[in-house]
N, C-alpha and C positions, 0 to 999 in steps of 0.2 A: 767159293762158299758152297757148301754141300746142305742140299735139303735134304734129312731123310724121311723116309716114308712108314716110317713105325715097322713095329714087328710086324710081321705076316698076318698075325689073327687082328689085330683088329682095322679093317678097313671100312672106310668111312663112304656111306654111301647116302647122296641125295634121293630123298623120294619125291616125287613130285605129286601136290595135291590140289585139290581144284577146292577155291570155295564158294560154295553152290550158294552165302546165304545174300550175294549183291542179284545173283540172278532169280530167287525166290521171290524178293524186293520188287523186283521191277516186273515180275508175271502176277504179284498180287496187285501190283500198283495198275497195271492193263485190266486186271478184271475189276477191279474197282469202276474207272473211268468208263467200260462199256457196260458196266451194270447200270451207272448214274446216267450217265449220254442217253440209255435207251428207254428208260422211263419218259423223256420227255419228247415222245412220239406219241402224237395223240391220234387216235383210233377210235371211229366213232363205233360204237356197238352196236347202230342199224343199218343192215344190210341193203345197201343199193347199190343198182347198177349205174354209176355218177356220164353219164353222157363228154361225147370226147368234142374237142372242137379245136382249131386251128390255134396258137398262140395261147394256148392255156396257163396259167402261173397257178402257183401256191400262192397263199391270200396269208400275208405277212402275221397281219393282227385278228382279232375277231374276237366280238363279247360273245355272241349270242349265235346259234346255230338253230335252225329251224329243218330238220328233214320230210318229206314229202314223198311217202312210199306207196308203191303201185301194187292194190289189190282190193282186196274187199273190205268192205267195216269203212270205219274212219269216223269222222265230222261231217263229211259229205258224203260216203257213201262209195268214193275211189280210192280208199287205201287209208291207214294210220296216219297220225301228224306227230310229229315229234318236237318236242322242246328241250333240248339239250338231252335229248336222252329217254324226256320223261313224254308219254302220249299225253295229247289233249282231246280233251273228249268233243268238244266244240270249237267252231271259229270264235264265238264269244269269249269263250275259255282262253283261245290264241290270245285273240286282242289285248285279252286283260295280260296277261303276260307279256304279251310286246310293252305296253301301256307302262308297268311296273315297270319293267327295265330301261325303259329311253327314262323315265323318272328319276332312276337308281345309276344311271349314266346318261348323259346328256348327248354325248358324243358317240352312242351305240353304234359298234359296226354289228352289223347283221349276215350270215353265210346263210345260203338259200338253198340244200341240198338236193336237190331234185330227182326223182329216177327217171331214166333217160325215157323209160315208157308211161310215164303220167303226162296227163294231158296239160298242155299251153295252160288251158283255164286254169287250174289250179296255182301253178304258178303265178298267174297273174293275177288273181284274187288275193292270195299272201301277199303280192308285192303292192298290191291296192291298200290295205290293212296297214302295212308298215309306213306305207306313203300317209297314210288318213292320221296318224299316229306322231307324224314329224321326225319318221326315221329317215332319212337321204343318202346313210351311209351305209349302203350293201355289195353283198358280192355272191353272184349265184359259182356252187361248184361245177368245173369242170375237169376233164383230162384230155393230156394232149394223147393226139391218136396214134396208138400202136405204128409201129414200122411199115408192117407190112400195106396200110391202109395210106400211106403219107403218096405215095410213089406215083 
């Protein structure tokens, strides 16, 4: 059996073509995922220096976040207070906001941000407040320490 191979002009030729639209698909599908993934990195928007300490973790859940920054001004007079965000102009002012919220959640966890240069007292005067309040469920911030500090 003889196959022939046509006349001379016209030969038949494969081109080989790539289609770009499965790989379009799956780089839009990657930026999708890390657009959404990265939103839910929460970032508090006052600046402290959070204090490092041995065995440190990330604090799973949290309602309420109270920060405690080192400077002038404030409620007392050592620095801004912060509640979620927003300053309080008084410890009174705190209280009643803690006060609302264990009301508004019963099971309140509390995150105590601290900067690593504010004084014990203050710290402990917040966690006095939250204690007087019948918060029991806190967690003050920390980090674990740098490498070079570990050794």
């Amino acid at each position: 059996m003889q196959f022939r191979e046509g006349d001379g002009n016209s030969k038949r030729r494969v081109k080989a073509q790539l289609d770009l639209t499965p790989l379009i698909d799956v780089v839009f599908q990657l930026i999708l995922f890390f657009m959404l993934s990265s939103t839910f990195v929460v970032q508090s928007t006052v600046n402290i220096q959070v204090p490092e300490a041995l065995g440190a973790t990330a604090l799973e859940k949290k309602d309420l976040t109270v920060t405690l920054v080192y400077g002038e001004g404030g409620p007392d007079g050592h620095g801004p207070i912060y509640v979620d965000n927003v300053e309080v102009a008084s410890m009174g002012q705190l209280s009643q906001k803690l006060a609302d919220e264990k009301r508004a959640r019963p099971d309140l966890m509390l995150l105590i941000r601290s900067d690593g240069r504010t004084e014990t007292a203050r710290l402990v005067k917040v966690l006095g407040i939250a204690r007087s309040l019948g918060i029991t469920n806190f967690g003050i911030a920390a980090q674990p320490p740098s490498e070079s500090e570990e050794g």
